[in-house]
C-alpha positions as CSV (number, residue, x, y, z in Angstrom):
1,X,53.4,34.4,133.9
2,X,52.0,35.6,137.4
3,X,50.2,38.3,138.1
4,X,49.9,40.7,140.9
5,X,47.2,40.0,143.1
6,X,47.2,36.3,142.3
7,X,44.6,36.6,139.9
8,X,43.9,33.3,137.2
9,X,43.5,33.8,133.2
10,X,39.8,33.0,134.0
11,X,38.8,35.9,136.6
12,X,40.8,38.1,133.8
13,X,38.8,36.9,130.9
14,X,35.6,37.4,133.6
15,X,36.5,41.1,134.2
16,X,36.9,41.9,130.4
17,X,33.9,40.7,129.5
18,X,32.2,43.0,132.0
19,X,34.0,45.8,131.3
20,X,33.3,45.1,127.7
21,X,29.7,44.8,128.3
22,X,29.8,47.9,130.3
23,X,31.8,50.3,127.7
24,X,31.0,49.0,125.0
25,X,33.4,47.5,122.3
26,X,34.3,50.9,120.6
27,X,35.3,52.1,124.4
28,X,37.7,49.7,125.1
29,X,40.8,50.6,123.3
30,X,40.2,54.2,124.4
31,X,40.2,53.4,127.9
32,X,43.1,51.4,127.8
33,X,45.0,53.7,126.1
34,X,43.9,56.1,129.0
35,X,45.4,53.5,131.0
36,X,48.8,53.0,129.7
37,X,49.0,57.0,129.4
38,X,48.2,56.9,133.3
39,X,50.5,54.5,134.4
40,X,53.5,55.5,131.9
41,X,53.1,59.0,133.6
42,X,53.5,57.6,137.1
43,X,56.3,55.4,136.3
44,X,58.1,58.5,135.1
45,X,57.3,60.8,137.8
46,X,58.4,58.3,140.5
47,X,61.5,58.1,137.8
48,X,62.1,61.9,138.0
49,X,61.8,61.5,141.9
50,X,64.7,58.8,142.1
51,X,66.6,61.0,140.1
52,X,66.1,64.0,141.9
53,X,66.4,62.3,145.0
54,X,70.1,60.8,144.4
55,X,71.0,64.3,142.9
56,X,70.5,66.0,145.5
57,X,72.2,63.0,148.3
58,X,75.6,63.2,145.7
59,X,75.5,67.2,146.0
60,X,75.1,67.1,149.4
61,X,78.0,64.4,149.6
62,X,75.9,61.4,150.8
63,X,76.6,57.9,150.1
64,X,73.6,57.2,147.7
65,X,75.1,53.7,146.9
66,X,74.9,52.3,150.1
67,X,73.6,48.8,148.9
68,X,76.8,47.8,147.5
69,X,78.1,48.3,151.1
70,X,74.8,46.5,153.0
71,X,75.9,43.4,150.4
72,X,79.8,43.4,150.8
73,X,78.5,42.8,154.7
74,X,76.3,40.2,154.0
75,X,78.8,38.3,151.9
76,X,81.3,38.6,154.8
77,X,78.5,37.4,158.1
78,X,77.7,34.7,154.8
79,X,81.3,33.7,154.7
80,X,81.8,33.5,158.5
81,X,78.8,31.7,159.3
82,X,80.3,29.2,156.5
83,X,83.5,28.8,158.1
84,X,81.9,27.9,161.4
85,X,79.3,25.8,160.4
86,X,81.9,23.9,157.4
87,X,83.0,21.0,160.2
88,X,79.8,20.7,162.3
89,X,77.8,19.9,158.4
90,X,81.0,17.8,157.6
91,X,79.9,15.7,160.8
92,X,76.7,15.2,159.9
């Protein structure tokens, strides 16, 4: 499993021992579940955001699912580029 900010098992083991030392043991599981409350809250508020966000571009008759489009594109340049460079690889 990686982790964000490429940190190793052992700096994580490091940092909960201080913050165990810190708090206390009785802390701890109140602090995390702080935490996870926290971060569930952002997640849904960006959530609500999106949602609000794509609403509002389908009401106002905008595209919202412009990716599909970007990738159709890309597929296309990809498929182009493959029929070009098919004889010069075959070469090689």
């Amino acid at each position: 499993m990686t982790l964000p900010l490429f940190i190793s098992g052992a700096e994580i083991a490091f940092i909960l021992f201080i913050v165990l030392m810190v708090f206390g043991a009785d802390k701890v599981p109140e602090i995390a579940r702080g935490l996870g409350k926290g971060m569930r809250q952002i997640k849904d508020a960006t959530n609500d955001i999106k949602t609000e966000i794509t609403k509002s571009a389908e009401k106002q008759g905008i595209d919202v699912d412009i990716t599909k489009d970007v990738k159709k594109e890309i597929d296309k340049v990809k498929e182009d580029v493959n029929e070009i460079t098919g004889p010069i690889k075959r070469n090689f």
